[in-house]
N, C-alpha and C positions, 0 to 999 in steps of 0.2 A: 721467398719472393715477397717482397711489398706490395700490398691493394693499397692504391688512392682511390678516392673520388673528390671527381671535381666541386671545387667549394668549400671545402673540407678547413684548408686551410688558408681561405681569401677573408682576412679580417672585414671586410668593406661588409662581403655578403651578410656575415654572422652580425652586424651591427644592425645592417637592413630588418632582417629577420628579426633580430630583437625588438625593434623601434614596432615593426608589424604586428607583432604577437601586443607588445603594450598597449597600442589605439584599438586591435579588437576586443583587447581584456576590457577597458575601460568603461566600453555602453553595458557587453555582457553584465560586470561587475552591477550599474546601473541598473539594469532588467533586474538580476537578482533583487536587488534593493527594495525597489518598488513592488514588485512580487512579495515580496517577506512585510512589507510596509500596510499592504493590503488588506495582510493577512492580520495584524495587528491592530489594524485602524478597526475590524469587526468585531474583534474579539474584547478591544476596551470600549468599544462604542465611541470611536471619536466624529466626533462632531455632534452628540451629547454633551460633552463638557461644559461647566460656565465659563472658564481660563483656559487657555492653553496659551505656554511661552513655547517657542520651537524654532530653528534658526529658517530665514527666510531672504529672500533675495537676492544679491550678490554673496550675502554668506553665507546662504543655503547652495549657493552653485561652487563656492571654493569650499568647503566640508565636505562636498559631493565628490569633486576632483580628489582632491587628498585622500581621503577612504581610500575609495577603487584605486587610485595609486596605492595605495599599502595594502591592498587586497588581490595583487594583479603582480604585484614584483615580485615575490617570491616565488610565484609561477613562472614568471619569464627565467627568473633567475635557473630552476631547475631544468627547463627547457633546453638554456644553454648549455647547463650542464650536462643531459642529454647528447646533441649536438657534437659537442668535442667529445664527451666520449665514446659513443660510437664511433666516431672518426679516428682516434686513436686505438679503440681494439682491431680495426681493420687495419691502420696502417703497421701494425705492431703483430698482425694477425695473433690478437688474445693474449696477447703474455703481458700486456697493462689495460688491464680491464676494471681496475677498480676505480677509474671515475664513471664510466656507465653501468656499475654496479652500484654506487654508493646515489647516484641520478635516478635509477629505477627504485629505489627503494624513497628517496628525498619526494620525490615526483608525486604519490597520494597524498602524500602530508600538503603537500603546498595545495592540493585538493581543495583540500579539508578547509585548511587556512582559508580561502579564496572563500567556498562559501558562506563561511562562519563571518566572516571580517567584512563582507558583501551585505549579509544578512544586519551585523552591527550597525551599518549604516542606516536600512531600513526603521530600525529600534531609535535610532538616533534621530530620524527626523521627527516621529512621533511625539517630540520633546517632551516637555512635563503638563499632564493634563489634572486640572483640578474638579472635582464632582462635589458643587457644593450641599445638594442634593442626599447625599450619602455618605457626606464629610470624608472623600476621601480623596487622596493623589496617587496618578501612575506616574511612572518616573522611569527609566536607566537604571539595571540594576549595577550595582558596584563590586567588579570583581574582587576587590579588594578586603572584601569583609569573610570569604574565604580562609579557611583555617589549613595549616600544610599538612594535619594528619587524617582529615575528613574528606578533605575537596583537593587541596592543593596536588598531589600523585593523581588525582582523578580525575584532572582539568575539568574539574567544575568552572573554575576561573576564567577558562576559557569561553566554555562555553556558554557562560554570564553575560559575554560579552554580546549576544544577542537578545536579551531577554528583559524585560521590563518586569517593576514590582509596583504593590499596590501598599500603600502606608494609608494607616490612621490621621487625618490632621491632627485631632486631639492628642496625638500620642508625641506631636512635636514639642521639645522642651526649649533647644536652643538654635541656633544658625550661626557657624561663621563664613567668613569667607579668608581666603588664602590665597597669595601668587597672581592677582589679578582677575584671574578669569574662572576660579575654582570657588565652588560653595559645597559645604558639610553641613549636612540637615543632622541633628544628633535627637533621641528621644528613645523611648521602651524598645526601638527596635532593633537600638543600636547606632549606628556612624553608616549615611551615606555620603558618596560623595558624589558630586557633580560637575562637569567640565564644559565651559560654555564658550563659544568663538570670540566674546566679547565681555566687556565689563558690565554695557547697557545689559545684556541678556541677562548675566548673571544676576545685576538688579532688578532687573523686570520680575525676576522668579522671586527674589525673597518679596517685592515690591504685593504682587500675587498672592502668595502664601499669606502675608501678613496682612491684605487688605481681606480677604476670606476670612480670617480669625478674628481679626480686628485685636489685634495687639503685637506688639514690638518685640523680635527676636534676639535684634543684634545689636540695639541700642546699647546696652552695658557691657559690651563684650568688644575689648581692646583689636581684635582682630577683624574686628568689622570695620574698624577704616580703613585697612587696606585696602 
């Protein structure tokens, strides 16, 4: 004998309910942010800084949208997944049960996701602070400098993606920039990189860095007129 439930299979519903879950993910996702933000702004001392570059106004509100959207759809997405498959091991009573099998399992990860990628954002508005004081900068740290036998199996890289670092100015040797909206501070600590909503922003920061130092990064380096 077949179980339905009603809803189960009215696409109209399961779209409602999608659209729902996204607008409450989005403030949540927000709340995280600003929580995690908070907790960051203490711990570097911002608003001690000489400089801070960091996105702000209409940019700072479409960075803010986008995040929590990529912070919030992988949840919904599993949700769905949920959804249909319960509905399917009922209608089938259990004999197709591995998409609310493979849902239940997917389901903490998108968790996870949510509030690491919620958290990134917080990290992300703190944008780059310079301490001229202590000749030092916090910054974004860059997943990308991650190695795949140390960190890579171990989502360090992931979980980078919340986390700020603190560099030497003195330790800066060069600066390019890349793709428009992309700056690589290179020096003893290595390659970071940096991603910015805009081209002003991204000059604003080497603009920053090199008014602090008082000397020119990107001048002789072919990749700085991009």
């Amino acid at each position: 004998m077949t179980k339905k439930r009603k809803g189960l299979d009215d696409p109209k519903m399961a779209q409602e309910a999608v659209q729902l879950l996204a607008l409450l993910l989005l403030p949540f996702s927000a709340l995280v942010a600003w929580w995690y933000f908070r907790r960051l702004a203490a711990r570097y001392h911002l608003g001690r800084e000489s400089i801070r570059v960091h996105e702000s106004g209409k940019e700072a509100l479409f960075v803010a949208l986008a995040e929590s959207t990529k912070a919030g759809a992988p949840v919904v997405f599993s949700l769905l997944m949920l959804y249909y498959g319960y509905g399917m091991s009922l209608q089938t009573e259990g004999s197709e049960s591995w998409l609310l099998i493979c849902s239940l399992l997917v389901f903490p990860i998108t968790l996870v996701w949510f509030a690491v990628w919620s958290c990134h954002l917080g990290a992300k508005m703190i944008g780059v602070l310079i301490f001229e004081d202590t000749n030092t900068m916090v910054l974004p740290r860059d997943p990308a400098n991650n190695t795949a036998r140390q960190d890579f199996f171990r989502l360090k890289w992931f979980f980078d993606l919340m986390r700020l670092d603190v560099v030497k100015l003195g330790e800066i040797e060069k600066m390019t920039r890349q793709s428009g909206v992309k700056l690589f501070i290179h020096g003893a600590f290595g390659t970071i990189g940096l991603r910015f909503s805009s081209k002003q922003k991204r000059d604003e920061c080497i603009s920053a860095i090199e008014r602090t130092m008082k000397k020119s990064f990107v001048r002789l380096d072919m990749e700085g007129f991009t």
